[in-house]
Backbone of each chain as nested JSON, in Angstrom:
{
  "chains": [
    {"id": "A", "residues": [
      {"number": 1, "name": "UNK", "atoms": {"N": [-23.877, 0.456, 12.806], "CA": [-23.656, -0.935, 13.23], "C": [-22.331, -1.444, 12.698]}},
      {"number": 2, "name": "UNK", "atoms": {"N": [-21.478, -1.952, 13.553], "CA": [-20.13, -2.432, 13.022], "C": [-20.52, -3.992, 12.454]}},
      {"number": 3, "name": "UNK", "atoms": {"N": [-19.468, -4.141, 11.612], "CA": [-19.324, -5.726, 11.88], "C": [-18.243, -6.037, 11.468]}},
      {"number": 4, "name": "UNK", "atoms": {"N": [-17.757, -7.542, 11.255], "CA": [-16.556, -8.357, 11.113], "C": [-16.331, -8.084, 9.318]}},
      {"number": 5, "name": "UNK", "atoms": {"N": [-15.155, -7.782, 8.897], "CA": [-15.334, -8.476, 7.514], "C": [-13.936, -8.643, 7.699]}},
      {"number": 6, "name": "UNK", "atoms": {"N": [-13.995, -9.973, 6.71], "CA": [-12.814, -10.382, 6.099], "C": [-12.555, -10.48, 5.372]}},
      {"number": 7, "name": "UNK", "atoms": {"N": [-10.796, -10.514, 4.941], "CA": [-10.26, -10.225, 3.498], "C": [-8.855, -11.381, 3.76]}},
      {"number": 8, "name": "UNK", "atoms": {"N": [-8.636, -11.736, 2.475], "CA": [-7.484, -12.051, 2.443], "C": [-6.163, -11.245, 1.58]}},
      {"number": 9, "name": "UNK", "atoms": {"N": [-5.346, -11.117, 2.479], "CA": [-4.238, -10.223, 1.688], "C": [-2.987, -10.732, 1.288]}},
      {"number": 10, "name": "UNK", "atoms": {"N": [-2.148, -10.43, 0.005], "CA": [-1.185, -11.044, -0.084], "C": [0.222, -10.646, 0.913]}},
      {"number": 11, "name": "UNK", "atoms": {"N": [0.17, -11.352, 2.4], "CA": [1.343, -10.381, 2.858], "C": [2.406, -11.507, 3.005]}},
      {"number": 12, "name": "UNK", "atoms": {"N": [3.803, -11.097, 2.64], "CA": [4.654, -12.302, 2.749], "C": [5.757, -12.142, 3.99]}},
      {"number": 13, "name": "UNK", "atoms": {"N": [5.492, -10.761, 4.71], "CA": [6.457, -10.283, 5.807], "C": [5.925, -9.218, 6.938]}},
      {"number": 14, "name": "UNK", "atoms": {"N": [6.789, -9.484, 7.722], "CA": [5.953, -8.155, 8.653], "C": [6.208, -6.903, 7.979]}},
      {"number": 15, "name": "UNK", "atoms": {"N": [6.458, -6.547, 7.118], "CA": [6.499, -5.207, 6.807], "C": [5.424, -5.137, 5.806]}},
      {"number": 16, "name": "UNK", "atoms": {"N": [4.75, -6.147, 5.452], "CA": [3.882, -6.366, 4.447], "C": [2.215, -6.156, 5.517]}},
      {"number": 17, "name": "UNK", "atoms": {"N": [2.843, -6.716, 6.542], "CA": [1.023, -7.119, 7.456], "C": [1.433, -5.511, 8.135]}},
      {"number": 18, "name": "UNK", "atoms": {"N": [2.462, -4.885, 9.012], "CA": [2.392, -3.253, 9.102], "C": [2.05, -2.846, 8.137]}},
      {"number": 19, "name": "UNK", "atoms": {"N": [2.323, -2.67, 6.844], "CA": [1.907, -1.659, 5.947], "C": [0.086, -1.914, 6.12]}},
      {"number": 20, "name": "UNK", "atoms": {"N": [-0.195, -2.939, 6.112], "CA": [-1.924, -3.246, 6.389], "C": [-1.914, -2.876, 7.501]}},
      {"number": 21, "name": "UNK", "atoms": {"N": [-1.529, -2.616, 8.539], "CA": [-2.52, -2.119, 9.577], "C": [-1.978, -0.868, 9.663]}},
      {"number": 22, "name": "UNK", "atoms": {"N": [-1.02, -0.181, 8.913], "CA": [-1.131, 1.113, 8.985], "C": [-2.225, 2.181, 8.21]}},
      {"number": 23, "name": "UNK", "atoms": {"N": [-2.726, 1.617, 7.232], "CA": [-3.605, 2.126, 6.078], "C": [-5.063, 2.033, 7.036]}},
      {"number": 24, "name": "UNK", "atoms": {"N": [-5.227, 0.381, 7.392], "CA": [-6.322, 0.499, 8.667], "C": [-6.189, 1.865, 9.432]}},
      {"number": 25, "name": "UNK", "atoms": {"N": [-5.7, 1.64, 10.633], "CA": [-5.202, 2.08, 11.44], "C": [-5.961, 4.185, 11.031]}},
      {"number": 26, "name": "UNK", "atoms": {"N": [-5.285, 4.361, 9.734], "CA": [-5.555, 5.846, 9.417], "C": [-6.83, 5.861, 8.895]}},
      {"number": 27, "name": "UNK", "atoms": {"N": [-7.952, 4.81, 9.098], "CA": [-9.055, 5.084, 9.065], "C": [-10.25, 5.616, 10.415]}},
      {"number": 28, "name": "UNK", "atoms": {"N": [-9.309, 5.714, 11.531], "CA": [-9.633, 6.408, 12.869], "C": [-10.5, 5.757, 13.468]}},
      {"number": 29, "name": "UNK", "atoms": {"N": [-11.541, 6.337, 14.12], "CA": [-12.864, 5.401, 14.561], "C": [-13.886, 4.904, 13.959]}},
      {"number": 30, "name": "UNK", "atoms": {"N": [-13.431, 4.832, 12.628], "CA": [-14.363, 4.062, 11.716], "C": [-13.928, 2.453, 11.782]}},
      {"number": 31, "name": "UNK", "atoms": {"N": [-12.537, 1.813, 12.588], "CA": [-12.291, 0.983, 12.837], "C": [-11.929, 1.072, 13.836]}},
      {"number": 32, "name": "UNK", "atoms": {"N": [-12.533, -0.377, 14.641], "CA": [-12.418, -0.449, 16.207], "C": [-11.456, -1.778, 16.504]}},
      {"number": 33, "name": "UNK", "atoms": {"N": [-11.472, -2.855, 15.396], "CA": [-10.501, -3.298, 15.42], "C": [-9.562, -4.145, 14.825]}},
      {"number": 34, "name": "UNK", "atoms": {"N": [-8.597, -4.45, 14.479], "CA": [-7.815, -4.836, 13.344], "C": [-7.349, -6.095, 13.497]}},
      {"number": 35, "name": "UNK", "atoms": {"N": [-7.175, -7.228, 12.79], "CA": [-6.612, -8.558, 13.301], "C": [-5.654, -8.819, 12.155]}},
      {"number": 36, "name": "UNK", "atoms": {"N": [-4.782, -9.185, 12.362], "CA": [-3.657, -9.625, 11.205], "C": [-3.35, -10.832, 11.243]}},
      {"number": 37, "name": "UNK", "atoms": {"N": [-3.308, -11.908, 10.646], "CA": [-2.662, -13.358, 10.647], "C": [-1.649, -13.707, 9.429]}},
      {"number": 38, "name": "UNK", "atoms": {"N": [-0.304, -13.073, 10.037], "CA": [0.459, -12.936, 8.485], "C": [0.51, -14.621, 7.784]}},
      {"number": 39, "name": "UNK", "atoms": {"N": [0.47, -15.394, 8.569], "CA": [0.884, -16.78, 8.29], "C": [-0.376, -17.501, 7.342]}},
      {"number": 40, "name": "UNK", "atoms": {"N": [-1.745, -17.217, 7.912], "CA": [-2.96, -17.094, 7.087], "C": [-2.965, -16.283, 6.467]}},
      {"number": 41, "name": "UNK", "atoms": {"N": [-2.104, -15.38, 6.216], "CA": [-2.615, -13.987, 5.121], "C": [-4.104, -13.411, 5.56]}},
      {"number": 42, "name": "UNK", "atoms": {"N": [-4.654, -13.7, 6.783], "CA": [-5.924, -13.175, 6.689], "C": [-6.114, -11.906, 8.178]}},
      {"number": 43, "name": "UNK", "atoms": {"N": [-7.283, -11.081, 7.268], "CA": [-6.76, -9.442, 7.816], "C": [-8.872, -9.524, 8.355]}},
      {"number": 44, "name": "UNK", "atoms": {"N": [-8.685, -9.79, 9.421], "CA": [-9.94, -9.435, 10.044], "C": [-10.083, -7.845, 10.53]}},
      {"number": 45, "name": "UNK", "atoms": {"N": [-11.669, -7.065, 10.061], "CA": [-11.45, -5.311, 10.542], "C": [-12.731, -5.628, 11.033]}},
      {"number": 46, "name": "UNK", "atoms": {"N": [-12.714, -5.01, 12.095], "CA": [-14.332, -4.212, 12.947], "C": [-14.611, -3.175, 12.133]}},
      {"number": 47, "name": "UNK", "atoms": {"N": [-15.546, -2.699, 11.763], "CA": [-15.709, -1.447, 11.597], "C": [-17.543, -0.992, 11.333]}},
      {"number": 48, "name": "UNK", "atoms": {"N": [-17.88, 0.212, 11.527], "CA": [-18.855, 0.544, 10.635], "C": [-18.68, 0.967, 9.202]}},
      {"number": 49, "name": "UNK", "atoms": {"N": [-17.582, 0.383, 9.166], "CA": [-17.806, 1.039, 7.003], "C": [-17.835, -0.499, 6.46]}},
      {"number": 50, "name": "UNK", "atoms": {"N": [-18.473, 0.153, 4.969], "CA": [-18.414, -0.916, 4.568], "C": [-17.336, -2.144, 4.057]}},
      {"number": 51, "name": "UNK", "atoms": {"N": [-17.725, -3.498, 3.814], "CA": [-16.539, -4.256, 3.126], "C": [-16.341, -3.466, 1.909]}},
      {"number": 52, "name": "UNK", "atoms": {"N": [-16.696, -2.875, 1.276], "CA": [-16.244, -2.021, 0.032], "C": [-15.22, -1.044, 0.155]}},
      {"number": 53, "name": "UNK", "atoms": {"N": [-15.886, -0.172, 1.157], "CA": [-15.008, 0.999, 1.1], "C": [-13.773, 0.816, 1.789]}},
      {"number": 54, "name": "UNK", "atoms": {"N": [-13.616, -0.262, 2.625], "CA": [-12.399, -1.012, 3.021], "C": [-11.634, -1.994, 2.324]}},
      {"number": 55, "name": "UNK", "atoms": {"N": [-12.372, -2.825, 0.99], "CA": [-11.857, -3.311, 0.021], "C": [-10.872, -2.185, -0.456]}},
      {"number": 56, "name": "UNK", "atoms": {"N": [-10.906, -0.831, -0.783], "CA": [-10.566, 0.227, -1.231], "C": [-9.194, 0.472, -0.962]}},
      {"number": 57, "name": "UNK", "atoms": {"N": [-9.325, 0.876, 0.097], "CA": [-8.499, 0.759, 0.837], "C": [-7.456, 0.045, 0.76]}},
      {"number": 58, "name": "UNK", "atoms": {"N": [-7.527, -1.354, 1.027], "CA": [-6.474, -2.467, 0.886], "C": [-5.947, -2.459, 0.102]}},
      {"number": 59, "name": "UNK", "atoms": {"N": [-7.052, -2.524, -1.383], "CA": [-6.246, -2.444, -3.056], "C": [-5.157, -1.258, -2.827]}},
      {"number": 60, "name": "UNK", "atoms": {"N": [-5.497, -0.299, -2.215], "CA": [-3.969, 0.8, -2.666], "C": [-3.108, 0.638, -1.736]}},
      {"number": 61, "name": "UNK", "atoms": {"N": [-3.042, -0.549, -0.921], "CA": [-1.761, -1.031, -0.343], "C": [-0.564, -1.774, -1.754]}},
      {"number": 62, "name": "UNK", "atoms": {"N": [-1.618, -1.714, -2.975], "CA": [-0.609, -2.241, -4.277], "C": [-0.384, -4.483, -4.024]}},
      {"number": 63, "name": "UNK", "atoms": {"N": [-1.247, -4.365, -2.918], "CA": [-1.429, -5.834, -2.525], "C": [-2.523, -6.721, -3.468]}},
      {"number": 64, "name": "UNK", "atoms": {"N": [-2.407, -7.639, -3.262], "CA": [-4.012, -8.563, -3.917], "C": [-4.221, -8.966, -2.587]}},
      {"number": 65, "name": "UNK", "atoms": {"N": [-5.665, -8.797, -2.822], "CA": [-6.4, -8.054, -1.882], "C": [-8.08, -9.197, -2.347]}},
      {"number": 66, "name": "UNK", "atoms": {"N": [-8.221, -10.296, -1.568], "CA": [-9.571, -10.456, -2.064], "C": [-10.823, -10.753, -0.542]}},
      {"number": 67, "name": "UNK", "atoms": {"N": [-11.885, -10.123, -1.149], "CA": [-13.187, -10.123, 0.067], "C": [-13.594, -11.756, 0.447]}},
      {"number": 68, "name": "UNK", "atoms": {"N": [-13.593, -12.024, 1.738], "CA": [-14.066, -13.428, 2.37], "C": [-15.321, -12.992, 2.274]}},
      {"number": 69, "name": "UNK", "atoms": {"N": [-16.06, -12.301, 3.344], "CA": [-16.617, -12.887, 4.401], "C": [-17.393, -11.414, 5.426]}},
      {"number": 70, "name": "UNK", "atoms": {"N": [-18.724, -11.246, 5.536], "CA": [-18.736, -9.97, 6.469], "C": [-19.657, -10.59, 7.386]}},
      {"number": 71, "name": "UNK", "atoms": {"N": [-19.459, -10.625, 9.244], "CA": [-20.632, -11.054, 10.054], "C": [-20.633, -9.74, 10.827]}},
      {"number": 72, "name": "UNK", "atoms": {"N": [-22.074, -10.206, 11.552], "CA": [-22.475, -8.782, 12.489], "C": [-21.244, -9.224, 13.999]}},
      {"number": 73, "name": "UNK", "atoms": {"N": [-21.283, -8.418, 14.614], "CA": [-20.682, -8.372, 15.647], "C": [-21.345, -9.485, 16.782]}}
    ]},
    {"id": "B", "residues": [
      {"number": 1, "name": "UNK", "atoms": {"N": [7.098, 17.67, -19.102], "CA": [8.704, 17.274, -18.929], "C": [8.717, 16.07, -18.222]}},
      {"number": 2, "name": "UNK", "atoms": {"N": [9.489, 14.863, -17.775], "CA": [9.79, 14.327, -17.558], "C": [10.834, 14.128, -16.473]}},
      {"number": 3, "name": "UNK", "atoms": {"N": [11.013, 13.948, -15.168], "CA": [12.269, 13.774, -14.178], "C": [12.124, 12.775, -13.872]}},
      {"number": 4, "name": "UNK", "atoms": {"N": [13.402, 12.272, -13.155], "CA": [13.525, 11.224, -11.986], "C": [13.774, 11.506, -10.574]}},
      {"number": 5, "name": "UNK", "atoms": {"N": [12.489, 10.918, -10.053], "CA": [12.076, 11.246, -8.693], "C": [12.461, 10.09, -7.923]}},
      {"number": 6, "name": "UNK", "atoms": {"N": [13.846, 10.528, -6.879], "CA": [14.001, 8.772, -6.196], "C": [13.341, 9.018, -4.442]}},
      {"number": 7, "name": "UNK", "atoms": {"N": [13.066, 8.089, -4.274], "CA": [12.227, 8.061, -2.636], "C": [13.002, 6.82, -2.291]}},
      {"number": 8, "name": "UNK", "atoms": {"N": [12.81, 6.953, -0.967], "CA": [12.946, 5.592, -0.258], "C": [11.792, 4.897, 0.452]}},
      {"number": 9, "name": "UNK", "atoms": {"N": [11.997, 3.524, 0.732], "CA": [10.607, 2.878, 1.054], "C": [11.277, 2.069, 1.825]}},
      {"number": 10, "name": "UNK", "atoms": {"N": [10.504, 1.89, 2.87], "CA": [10.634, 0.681, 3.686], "C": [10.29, -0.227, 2.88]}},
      {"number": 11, "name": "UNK", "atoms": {"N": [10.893, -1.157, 2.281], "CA": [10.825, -2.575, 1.732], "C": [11.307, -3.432, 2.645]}},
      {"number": 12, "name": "UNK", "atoms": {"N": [10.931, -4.83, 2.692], "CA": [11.808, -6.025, 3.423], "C": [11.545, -7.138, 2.813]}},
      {"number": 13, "name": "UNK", "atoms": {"N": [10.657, -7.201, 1.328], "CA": [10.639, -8.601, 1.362], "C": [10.158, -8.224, -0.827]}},
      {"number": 14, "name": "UNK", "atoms": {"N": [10.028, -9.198, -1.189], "CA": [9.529, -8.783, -2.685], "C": [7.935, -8.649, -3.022]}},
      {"number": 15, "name": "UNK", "atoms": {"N": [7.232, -8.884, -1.608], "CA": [5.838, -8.659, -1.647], "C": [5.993, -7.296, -1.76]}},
      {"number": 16, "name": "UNK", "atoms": {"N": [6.605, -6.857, -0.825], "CA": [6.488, -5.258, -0.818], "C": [7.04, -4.751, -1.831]}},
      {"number": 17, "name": "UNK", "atoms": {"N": [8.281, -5.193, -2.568], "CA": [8.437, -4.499, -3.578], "C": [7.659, -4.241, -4.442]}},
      {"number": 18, "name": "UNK", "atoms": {"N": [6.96, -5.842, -5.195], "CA": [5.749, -5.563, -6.08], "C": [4.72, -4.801, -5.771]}},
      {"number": 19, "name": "UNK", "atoms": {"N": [4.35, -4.359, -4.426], "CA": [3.313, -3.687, -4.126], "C": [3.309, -2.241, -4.369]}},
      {"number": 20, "name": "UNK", "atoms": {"N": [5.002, -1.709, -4.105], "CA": [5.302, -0.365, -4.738], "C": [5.122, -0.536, -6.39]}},
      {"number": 21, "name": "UNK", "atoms": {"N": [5.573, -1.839, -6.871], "CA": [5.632, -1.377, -8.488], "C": [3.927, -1.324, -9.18]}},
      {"number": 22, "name": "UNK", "atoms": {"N": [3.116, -2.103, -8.251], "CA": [2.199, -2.312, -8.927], "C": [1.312, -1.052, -8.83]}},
      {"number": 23, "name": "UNK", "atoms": {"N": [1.58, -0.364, -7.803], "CA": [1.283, 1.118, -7.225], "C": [1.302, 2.323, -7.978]}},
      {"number": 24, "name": "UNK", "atoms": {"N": [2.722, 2.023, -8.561], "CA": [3.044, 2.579, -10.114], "C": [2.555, 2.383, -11.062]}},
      {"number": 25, "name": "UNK", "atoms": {"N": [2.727, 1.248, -11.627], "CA": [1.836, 0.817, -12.404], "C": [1.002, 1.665, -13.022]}},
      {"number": 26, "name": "UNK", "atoms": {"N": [-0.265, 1.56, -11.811], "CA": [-1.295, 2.121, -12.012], "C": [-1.328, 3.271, -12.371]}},
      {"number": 27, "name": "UNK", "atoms": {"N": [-0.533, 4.093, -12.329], "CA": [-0.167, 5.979, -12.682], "C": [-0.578, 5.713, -14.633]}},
      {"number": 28, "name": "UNK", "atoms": {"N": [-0.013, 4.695, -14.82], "CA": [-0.354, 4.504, -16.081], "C": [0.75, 5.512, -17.211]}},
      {"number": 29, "name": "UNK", "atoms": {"N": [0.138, 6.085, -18.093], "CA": [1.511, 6.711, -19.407], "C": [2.085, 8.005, -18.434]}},
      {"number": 30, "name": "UNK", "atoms": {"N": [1.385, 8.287, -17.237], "CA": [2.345, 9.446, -16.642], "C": [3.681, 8.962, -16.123]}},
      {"number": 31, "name": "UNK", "atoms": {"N": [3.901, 7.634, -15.308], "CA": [5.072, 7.175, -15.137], "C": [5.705, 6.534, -16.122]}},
      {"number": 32, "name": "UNK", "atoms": {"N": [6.918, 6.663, -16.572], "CA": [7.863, 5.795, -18.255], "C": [8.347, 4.733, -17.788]}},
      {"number": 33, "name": "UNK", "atoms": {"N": [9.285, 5.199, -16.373], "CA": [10.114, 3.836, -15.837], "C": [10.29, 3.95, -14.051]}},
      {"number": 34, "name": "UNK", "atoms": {"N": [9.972, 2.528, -14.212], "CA": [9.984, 2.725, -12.084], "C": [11.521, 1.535, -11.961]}},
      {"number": 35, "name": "UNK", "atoms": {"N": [12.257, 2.057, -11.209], "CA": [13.552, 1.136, -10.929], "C": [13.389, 0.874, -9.641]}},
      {"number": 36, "name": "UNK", "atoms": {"N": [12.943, -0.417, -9.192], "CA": [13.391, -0.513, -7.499], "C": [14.369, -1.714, -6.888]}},
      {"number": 37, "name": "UNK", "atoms": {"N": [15.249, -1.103, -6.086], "CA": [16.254, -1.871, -5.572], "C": [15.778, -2.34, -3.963]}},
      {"number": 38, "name": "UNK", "atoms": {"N": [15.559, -3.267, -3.819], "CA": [15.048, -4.061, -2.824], "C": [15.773, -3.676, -1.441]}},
      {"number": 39, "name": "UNK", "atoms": {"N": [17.198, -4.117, -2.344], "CA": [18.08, -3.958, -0.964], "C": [18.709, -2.771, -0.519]}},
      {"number": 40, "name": "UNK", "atoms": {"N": [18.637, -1.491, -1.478], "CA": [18.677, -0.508, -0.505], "C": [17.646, 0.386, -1.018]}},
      {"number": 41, "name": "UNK", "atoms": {"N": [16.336, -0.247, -0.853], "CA": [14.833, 0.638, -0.161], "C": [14.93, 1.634, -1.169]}},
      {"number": 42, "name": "UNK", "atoms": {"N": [15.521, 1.597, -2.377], "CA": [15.524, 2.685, -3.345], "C": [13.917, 2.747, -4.603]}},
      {"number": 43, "name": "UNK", "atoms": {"N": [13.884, 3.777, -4.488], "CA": [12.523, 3.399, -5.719], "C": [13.05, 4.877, -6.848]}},
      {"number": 44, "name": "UNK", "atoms": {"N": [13.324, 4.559, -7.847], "CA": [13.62, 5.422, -9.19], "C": [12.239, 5.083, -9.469]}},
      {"number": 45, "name": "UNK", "atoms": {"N": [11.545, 6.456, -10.064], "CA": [10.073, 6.96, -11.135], "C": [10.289, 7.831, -12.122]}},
      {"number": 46, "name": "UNK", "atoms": {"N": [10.639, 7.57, -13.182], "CA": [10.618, 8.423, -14.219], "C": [9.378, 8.97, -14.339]}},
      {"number": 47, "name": "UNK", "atoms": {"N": [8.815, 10.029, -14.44], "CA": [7.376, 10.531, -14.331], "C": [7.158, 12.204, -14.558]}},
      {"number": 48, "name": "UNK", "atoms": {"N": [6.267, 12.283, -15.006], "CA": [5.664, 13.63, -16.059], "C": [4.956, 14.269, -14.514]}},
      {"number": 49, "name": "UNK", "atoms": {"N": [4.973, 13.037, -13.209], "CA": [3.87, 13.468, -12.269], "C": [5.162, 14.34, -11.228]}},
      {"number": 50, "name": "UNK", "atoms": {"N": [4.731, 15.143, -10.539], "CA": [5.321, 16.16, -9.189], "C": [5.932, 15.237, -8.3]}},
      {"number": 51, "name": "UNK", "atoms": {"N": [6.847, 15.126, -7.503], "CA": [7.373, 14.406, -6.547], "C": [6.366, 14.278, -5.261]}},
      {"number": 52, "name": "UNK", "atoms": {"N": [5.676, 15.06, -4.785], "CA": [4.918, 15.284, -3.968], "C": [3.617, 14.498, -4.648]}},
      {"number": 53, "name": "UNK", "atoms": {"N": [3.205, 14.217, -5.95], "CA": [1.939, 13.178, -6.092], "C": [2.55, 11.916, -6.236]}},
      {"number": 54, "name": "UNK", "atoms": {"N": [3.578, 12.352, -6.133], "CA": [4.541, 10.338, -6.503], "C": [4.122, 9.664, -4.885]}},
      {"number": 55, "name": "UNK", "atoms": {"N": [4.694, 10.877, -4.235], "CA": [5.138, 10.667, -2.862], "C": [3.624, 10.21, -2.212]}},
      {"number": 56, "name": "UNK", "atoms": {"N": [2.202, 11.14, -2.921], "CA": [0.656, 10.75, -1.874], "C": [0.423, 9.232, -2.412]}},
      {"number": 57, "name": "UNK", "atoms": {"N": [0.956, 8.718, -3.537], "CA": [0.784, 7.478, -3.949], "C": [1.298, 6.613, -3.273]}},
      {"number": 58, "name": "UNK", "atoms": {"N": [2.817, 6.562, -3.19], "CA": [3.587, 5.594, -2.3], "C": [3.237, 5.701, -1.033]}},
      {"number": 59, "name": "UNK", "atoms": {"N": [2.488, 6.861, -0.204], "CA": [2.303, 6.682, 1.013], "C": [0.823, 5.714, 1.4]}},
      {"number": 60, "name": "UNK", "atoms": {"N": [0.172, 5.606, 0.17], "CA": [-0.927, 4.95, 0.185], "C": [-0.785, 3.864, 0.939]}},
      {"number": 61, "name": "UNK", "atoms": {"N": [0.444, 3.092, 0.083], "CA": [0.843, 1.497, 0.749], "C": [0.992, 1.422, 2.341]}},
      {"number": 62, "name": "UNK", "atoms": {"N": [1.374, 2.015, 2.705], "CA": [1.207, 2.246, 4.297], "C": [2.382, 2.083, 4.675]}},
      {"number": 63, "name": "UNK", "atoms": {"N": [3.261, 2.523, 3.575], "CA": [4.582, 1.75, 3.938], "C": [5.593, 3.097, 4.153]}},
      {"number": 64, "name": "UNK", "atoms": {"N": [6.656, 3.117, 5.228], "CA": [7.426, 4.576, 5.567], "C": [8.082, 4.568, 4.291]}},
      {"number": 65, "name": "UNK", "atoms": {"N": [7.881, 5.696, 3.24], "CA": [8.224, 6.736, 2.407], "C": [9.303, 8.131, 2.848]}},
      {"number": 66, "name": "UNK", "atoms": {"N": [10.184, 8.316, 2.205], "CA": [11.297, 9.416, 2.251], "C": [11.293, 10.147, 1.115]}},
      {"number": 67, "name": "UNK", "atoms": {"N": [11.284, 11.244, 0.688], "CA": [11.271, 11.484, -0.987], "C": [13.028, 12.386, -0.692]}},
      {"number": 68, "name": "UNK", "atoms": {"N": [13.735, 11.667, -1.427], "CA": [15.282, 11.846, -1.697], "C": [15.258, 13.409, -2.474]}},
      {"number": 69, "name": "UNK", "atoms": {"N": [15.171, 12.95, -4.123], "CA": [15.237, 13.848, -4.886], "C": [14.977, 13.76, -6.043]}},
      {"number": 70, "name": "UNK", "atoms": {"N": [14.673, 14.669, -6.943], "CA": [14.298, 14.957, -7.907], "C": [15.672, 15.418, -9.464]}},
      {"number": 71, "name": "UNK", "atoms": {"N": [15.509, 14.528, -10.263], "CA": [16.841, 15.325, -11.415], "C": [16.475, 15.325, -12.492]}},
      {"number": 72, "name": "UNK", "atoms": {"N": [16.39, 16.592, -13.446], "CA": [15.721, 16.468, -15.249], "C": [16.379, 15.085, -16.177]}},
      {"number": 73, "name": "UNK", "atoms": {"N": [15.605, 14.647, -16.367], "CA": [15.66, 13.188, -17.455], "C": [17.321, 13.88, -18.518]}}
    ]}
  ]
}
């Protein structure tokens, strides 16, 4: 079962919100889909994994990185 | 032993820089000194670690990585 989670990330440029959806992105079909709002700093993911193991993730973008929010689809 | 391993990084802004240093950081007493120059995408690592584990770290960030070269301390 997928669902929504959200995070907020510290991104201050587009090379900051690419580097986040590239790290997404190399998580394959475990994410279906990625939302970026550099201006909100906020990084909406589809996925079936968890907000954890995608918290994970984010942290080794070397970003601050904190969990909103997870709804079902 | 100890070298300096320089890479290049797509940087564009000082989010991203801190995100490489804090990246480092984390290597903890294996890295001595990280030098990064913003404006030309340079990252100096003094480090006990292989250029090639410098390099799986920095690619974490999601950010395009080059590994330059390597020279004994």
């Amino acid at each position: 079962m997928s669902q929504v989670h959200v995070f907020t990330v510290e991104m201050t440029c587009e090379g900051c919100s690419n580097a986040v959806k590239r790290v997404l992105d190399k998580l394959g079909d475990q994410v279906t889909d990625v939302d970026i709002n550099l201006n909100e700093k906020s990084v909406h993911v589809t996925s079936s994994l968890s907000s954890d193991e995608i918290l994970e993730k984010l942290k080794k973008t070397g970003k601050e990185v904190k969990y909103i929010k997870s709804s079902d689809v």
